[in-house]
N, C-alpha and C positions, 0 to 999 in steps of 0.2 A: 163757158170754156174752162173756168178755172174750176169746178164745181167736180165737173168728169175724172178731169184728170186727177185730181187727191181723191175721188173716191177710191181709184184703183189705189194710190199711193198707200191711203190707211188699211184696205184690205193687204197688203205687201207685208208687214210687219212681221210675220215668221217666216219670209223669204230672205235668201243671202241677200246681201245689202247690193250686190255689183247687179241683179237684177233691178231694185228697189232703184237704184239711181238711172240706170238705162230708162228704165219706166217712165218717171218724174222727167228728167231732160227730154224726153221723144216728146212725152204730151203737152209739159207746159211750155208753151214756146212763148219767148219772149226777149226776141232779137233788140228792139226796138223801146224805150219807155221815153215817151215825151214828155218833159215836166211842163208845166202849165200853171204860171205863178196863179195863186186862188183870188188874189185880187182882181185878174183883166176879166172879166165878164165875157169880151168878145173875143180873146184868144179860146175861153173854156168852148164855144158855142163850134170855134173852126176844129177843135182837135180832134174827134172822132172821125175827122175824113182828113185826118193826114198819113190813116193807113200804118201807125205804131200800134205795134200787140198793146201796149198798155197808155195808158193816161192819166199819168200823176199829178194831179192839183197839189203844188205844193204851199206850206203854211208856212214854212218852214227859212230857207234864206233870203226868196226873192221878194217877201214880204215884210217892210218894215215894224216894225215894234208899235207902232199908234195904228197901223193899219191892220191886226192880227184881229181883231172882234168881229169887222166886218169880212174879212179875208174867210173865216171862219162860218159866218152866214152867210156867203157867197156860194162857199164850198158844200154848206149842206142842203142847198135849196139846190143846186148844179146837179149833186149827182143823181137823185133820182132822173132828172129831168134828158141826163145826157142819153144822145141816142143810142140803142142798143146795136151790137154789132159784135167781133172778133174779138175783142179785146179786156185787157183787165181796167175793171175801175180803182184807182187806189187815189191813198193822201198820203203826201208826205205831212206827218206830223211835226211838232217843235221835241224837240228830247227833253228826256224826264228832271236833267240838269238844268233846265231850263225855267223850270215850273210854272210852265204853259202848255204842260200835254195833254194834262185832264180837262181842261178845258174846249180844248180842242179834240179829244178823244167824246167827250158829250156831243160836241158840234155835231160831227160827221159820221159817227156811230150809228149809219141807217141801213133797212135790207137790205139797198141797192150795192152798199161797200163791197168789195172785195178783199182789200189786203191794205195795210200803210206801209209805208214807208218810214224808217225810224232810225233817227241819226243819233249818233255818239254812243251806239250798243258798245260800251265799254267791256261788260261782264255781263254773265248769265243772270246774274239777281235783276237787271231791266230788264230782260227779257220776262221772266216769271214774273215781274212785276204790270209788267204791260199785258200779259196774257191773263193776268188776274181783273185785271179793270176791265179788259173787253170782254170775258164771260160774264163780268155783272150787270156792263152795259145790255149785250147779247140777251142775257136773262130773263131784265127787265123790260124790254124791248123787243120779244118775240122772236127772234133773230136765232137762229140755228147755233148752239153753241160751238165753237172752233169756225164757225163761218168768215170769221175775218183774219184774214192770213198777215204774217209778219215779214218785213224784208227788211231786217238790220243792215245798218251803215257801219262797215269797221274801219274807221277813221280816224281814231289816233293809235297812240304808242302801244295805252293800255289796250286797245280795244283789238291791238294784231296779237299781243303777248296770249290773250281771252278768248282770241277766234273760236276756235275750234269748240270748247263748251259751252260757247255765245251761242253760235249757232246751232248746236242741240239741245238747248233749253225747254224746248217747248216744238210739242209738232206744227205748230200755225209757220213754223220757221219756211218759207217755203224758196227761201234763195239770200243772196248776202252782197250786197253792194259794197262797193271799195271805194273810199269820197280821199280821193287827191289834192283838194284842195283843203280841205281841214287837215290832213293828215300833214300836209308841206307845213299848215301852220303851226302843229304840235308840236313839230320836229323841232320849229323855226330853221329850216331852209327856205331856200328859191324854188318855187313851183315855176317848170323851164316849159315848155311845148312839146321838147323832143321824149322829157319824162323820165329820165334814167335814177331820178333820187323816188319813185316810185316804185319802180322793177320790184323791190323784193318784194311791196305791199299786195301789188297786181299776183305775182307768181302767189306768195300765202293765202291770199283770201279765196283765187280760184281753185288751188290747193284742195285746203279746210271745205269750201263749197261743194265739189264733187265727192271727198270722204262724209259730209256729211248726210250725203243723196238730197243734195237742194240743188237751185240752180247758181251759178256764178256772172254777175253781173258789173259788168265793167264801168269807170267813174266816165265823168262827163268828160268831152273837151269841148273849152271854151271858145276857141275861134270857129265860130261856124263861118265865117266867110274863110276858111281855109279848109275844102273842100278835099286837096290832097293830100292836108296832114291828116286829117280825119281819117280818109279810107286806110292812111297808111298804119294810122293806131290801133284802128279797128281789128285791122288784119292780124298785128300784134295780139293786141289782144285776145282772138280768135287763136292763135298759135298756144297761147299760155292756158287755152281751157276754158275761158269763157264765152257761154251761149247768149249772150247779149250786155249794151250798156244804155246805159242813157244820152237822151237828147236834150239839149236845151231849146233847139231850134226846127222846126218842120220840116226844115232840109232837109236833115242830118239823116230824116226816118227812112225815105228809101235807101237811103246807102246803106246802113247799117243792116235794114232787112236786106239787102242784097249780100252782103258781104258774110251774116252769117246763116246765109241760104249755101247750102253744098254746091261747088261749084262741078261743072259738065266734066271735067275729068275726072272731079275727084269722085262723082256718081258711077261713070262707067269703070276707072280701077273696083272698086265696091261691086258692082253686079259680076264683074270679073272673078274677085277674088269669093265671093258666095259661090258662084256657079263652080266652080272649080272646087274647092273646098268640100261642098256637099256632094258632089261625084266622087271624091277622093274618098269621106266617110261612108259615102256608101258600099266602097270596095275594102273597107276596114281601116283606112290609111287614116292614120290622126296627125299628119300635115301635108301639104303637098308645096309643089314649085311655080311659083308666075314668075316669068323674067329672072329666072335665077336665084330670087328669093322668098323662103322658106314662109309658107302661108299654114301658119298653125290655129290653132281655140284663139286666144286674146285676137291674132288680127280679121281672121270671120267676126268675131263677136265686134268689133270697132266697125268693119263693113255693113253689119246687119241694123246696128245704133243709125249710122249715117244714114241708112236707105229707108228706116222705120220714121226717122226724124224729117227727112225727105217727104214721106208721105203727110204726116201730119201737118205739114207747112202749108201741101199743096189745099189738104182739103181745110184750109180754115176758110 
């Protein structure tokens, strides 16, 4: 899956960027990522049939500090082993502040990987620093170099201030999580449910993510027995420009692939506003009228994103 899609992504490179990023959000689709703390053995074994694009073994919080070695051997004998299917295999890593990443970057550094997951991208030097270790790992390891893709966490103060050169550090950058609950602790506020001391973090990072033609991926929420705060943050989310977030819990995975699946009206407005559009162009007209308003270039191009993204979903 992920393989496909940046091959076309790195051929794009002397195309305008508002192509390059249409491209990247149609093909990598990745409504959904279940984290999957790397210690449970038998959560790893359930996740591949919970039907989330991706499958993050994390190392990272849900694992304590005496349990990070074996959390570590878990994770690398797991992932060859997980079943192949739709979805990306990734690790959430420990951050480089941490100085528990290399070690953990040896661990789980196999074909099989995909992409990590990598918290406290403060600045672009982690990033180049991380992308330096996995080409050497890559190297010596026969592994395709750029084969394992990056998906910083911009989670504190510094790390929203950096966004934007964070995430163009290095091409492996392939999307940008937004972590709220690190972030409430940097601040030192109240991390609330409803989320309103996050707004700016959520609007920036999905922001900087689309400018930078990666994908934008929204932070967790924690009550997974609160079914209708979720769909309703989701939806939030979905409004502010992000193409998926993470899960903590199994649940969580069909809603969120539902929710940022185009919904039935907003598919037939789209074949609407194409069909009309492209009748219009073909009579020379460079905009035409649906329901009294003005259907020009940006809004076809927004309708044809949806209908191509549409496609992609269907045939994963």
């Amino acid at each position: 899956m992920l393989k496909t899609a940046l091959q076309s992504k790195s051929k794009s490179k002397e195309k305008d960027l508002g192509r390059k990023v249409i491209h990247l959000l149609m093909t990598l689709i990745l409504r959904s990522l279940l984290f999957v703390p790397a210690i449970r053995e038998r959560f790893i074994q359930k996740a591949p049939d919970s039907g989330a694009d991706a499958i993050c073994l994390d190392l990272e919080d849900s694992v304590p500090i005496m349990e990070k070695a074996k959390a570590r051997e878990i994770a690398r004998t797991a992932i060859p082993g997980m079943k192949s299917g739709g979805y990306l295999k990734m690790v959430r890593v420990n951050s480089i502040q941490s100085g528990l990443i290399e070690d953990d970057l040896n661990a789980v550094v196999v074909p099989e990987l995909e992409a990590i997951g990598l918290p406290k991208a403060d600045e672009p030097e982690i990033i180049r620093q991380v992308n330096h270790y996995l080409t050497i790992l890559e190297k010596t390891r026969n592994i395709p170099v750029g084969q394992v893709k990056i998906i910083p966490w911009i989670e504190t103060a510094k790390g929203l201030i950096n966004a934007s050169t964070t995430c163009g550090a290095s091409s492996r950058v392939i999307g940008a999580s937004v972590g709220g609950e690190d972030l409430t602790a940097d601040m030192g506020v109240e991390r609330t449910k409803e989320g309103r001391e996050i707004e700016y973090a959520r609007n920036l990072v999905a922001t900087v993510a689309i400018a930078q033609g990666i994908v934008p991926l929204d932070t967790v929420f924690a009550d997974f027995r609160d079914s209708e705060g979720f769909i309703a943050d989701t939806m939030m989310g979905k409004s502010l420009g992000f193409k998926g977030r993470y899960c903590i819990h199994p649940s969580q995975v069909n809603t969120a692939n539902q929710v940022y699946l185009p919904t039935s009206k907003e598919i037939e407005y789209a074949k609407k506003v194409v069909n009309l559009y492209e009748n219009g162009a073909a009579k020379g007209l460079g905009a035409v009228s649906l329901d009294g308003v003005m259907i020009d270039k940006p809004v076809y191009d927004r309708a044809m994103s949806l209908l191509e993204r549409l496609k992609t979903i269907e045939d994963k």
